[in-house]
TORTOR-190883 format. One record per atom (N, C-alpha, C): residue number from 1; residue in one letter; atom name; x, y, z. Coordinates in Angstrom, 1 decimal. Layout:
BEGIN
 resi resn name     c1     c2     c3
  NUM    A   CA      X      Y      Z
...
// end
This chain:
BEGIN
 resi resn name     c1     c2     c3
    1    X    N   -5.1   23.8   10.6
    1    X   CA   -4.8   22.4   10.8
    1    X    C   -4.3   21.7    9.5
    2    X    N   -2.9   20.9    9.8
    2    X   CA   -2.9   20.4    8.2
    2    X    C   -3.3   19.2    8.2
    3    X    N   -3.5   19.4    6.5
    3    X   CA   -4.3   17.4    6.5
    3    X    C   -3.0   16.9    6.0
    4    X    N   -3.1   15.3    5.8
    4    X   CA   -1.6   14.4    6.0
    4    X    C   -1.9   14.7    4.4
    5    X    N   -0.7   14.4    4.0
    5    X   CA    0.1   14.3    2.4
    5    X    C   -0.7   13.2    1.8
    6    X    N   -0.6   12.5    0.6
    6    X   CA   -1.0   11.6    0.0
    6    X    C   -0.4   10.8    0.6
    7    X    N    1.2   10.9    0.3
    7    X   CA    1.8    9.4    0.8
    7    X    C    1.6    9.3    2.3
    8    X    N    1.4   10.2    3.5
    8    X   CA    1.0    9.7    4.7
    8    X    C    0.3    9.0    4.7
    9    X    N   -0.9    9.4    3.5
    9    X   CA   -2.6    8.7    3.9
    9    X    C   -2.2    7.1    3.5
   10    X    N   -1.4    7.1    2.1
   10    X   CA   -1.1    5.6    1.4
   10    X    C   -0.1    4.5    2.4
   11    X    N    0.7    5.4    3.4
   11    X   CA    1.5    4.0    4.4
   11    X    C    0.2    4.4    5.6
   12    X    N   -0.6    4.9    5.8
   12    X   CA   -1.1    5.0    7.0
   12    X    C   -2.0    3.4    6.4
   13    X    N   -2.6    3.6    4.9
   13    X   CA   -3.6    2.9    4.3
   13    X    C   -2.4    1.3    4.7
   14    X    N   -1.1    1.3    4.1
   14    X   CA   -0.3    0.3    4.4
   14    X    C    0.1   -0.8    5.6
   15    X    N    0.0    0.4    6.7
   15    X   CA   -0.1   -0.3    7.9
   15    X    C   -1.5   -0.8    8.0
   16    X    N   -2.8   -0.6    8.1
   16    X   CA   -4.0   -0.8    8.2
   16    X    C   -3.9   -2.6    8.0
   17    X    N   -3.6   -2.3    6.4
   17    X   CA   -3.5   -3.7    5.7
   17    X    C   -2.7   -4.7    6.4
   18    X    N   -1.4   -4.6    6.8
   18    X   CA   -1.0   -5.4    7.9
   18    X    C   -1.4   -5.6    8.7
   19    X    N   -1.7   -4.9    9.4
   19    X   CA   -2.5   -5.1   10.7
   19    X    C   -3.7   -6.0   10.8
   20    X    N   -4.6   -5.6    9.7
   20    X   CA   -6.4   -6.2    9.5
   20    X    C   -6.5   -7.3    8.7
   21    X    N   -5.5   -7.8    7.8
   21    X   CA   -5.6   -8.5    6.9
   21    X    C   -4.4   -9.8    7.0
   22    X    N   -5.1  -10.7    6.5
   22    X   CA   -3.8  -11.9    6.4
   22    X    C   -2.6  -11.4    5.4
   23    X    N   -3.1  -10.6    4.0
   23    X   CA   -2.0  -10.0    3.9
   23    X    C   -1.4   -9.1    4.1
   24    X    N    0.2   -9.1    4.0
   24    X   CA    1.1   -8.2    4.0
   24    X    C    1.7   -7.5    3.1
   25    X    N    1.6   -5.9    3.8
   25    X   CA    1.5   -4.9    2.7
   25    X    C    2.6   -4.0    3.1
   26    X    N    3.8   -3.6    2.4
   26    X   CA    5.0   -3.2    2.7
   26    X    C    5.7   -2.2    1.9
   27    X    N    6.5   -1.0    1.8
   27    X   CA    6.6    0.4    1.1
   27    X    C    8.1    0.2    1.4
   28    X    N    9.1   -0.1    0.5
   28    X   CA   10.3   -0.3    0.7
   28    X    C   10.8    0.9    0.1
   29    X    N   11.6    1.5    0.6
   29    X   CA   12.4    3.0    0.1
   29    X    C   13.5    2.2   -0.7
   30    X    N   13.8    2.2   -2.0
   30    X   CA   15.3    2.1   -2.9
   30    X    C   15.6    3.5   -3.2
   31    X    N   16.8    4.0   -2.2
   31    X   CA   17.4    5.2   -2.4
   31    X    C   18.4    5.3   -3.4
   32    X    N   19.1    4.5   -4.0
   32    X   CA   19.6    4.4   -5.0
   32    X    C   19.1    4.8   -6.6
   33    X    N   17.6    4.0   -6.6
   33    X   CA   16.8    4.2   -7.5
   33    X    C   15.9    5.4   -7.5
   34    X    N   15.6    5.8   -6.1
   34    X   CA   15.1    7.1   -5.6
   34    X    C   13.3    6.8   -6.0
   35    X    N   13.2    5.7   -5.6
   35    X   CA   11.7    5.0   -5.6
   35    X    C   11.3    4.1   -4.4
   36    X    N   10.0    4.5   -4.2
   36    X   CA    9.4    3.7   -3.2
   36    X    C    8.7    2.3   -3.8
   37    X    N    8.8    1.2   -3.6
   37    X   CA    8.3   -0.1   -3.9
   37    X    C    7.1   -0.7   -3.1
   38    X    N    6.0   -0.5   -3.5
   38    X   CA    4.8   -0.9   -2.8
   38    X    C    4.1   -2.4   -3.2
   39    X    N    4.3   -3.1   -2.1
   39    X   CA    3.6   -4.7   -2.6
   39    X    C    2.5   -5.2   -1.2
   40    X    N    1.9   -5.8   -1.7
   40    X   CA    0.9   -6.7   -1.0
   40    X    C    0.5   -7.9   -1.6
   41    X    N    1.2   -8.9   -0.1
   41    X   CA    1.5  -10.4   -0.4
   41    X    C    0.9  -11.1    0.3
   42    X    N    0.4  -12.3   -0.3
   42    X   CA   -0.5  -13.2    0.9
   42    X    C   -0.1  -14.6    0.7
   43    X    N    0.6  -14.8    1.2
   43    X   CA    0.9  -16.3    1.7
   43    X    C    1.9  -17.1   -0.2
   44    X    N    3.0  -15.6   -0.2
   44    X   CA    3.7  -15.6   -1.1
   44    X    C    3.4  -15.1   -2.9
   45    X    N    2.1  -14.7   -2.7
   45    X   CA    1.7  -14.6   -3.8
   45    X    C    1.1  -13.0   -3.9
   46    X    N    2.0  -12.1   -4.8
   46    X   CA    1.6  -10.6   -4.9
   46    X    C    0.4  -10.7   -5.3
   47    X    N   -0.1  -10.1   -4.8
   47    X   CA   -1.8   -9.4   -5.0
   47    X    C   -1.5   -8.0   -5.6
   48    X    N   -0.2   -7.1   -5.2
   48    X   CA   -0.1   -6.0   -5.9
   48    X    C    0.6   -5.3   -5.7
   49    X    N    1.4   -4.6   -6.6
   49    X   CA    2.2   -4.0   -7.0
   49    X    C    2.7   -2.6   -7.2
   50    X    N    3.7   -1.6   -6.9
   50    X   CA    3.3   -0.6   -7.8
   50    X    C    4.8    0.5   -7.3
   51    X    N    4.8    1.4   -8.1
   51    X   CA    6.2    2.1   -7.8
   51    X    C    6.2    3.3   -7.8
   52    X    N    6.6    4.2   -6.7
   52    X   CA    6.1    5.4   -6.3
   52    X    C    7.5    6.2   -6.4
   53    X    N    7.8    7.0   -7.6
   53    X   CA    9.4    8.1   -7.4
   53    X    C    8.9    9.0   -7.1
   54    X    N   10.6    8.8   -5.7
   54    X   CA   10.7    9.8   -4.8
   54    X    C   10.2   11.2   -5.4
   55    X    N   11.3   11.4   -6.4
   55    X   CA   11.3   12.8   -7.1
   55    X    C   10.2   13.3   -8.1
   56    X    N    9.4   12.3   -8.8
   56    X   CA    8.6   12.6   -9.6
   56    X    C    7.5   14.3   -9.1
   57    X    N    7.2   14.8   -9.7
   57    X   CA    6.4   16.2   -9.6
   57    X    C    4.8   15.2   -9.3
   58    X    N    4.9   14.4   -9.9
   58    X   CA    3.5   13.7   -9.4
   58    X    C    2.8   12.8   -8.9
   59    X    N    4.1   12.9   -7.2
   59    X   CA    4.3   12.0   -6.2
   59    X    C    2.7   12.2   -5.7
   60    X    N    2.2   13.4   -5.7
   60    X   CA    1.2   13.0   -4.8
   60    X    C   -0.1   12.4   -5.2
   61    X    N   -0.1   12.6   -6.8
   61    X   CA   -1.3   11.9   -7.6
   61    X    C   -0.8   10.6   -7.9
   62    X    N    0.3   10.0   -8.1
   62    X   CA    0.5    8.9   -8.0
   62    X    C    0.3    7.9   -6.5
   63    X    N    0.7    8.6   -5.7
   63    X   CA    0.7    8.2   -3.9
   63    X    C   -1.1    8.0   -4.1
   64    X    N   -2.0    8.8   -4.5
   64    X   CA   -3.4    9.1   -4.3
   64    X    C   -4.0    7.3   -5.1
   65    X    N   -3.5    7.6   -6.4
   65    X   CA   -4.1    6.5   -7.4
   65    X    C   -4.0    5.1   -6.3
   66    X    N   -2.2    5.1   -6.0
   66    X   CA   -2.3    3.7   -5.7
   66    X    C   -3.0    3.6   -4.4
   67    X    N   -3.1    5.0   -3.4
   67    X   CA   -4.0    4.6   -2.0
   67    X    C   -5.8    3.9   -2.5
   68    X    N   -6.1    4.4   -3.9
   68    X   CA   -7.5    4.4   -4.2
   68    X    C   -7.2    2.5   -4.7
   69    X    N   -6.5    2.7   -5.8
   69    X   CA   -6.5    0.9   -6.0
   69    X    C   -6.4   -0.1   -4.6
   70    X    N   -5.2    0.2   -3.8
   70    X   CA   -5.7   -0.7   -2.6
   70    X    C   -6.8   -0.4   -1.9
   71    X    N   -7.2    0.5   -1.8
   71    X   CA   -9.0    0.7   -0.7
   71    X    C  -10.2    0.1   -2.1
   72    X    N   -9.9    0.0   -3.0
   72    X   CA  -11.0   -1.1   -3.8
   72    X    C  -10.6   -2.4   -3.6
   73    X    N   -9.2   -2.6   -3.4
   73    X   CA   -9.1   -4.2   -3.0
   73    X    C   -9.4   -4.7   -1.6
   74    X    N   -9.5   -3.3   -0.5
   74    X   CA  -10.5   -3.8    0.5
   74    X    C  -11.6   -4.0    0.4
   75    X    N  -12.0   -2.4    0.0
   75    X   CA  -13.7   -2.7   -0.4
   75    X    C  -14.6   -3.9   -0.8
   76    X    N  -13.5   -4.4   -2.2
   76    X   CA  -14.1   -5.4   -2.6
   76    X    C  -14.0   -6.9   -2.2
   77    X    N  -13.2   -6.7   -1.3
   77    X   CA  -12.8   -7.9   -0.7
   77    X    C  -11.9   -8.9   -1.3
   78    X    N  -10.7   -7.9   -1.6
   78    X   CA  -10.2   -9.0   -2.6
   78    X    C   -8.4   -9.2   -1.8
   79    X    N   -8.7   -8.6   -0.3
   79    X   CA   -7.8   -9.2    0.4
   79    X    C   -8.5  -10.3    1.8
   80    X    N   -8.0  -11.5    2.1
   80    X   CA   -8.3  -11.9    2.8
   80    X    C   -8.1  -11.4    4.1
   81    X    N   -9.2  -11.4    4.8
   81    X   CA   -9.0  -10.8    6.5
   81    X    C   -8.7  -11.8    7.5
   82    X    N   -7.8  -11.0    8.6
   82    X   CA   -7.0  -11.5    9.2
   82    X    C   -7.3  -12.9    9.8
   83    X    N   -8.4  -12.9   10.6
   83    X   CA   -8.7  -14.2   11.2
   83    X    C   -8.6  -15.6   10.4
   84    X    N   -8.8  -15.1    9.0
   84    X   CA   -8.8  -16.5    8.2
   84    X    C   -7.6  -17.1    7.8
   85    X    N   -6.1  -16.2    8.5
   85    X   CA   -5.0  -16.5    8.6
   85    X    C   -5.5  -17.3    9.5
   86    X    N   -5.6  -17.3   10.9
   86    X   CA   -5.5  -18.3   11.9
   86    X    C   -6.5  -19.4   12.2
   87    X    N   -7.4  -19.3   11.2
   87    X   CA   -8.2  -20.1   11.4
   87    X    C   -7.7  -21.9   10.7
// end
């Protein structure tokens, strides 16, 4: 059975954050630059950042770091959850 890649786990972790949270968390492919752009935004203001190349040899420990820094910004609660968008 295979387990998912880093970067599966890190947009699987990206959709989550959309979905559960007021903010919005987005992995924009620049094929030009041959990097992936990773941000999470709440009501216009980055919460976070980070930049993932395509080709680097250390896509998958990089993919890993930034899936660990956003699951401490859930953990710790340092994204707001969804309902308090609508409330």
């Amino acid at each position: 059975m295979n387990q998912p890649s880093e970067p599966q786990k890190l947009f699987n972790l990206i959709l989550h954050i959309s979905e559960s949270y007021a903010a919005v968390a987005d992995a924009v492919i620049d094929w030009d630059h041959r990097k992936i752009v990773i941000t999470v935004d709440e009501s216009g203001k980055t919460l976070y950042a980070a930049t993932l190349e395509i080709d680097s040899d250390a896509i998958e420990a990089k993919a890993r770091l930034i899936r660990h820094e956003l699951e401490q910004m859930v953990a710790e609660c340092e994204l707001p959850i969804l309902w308090e968008r609508v409330a």
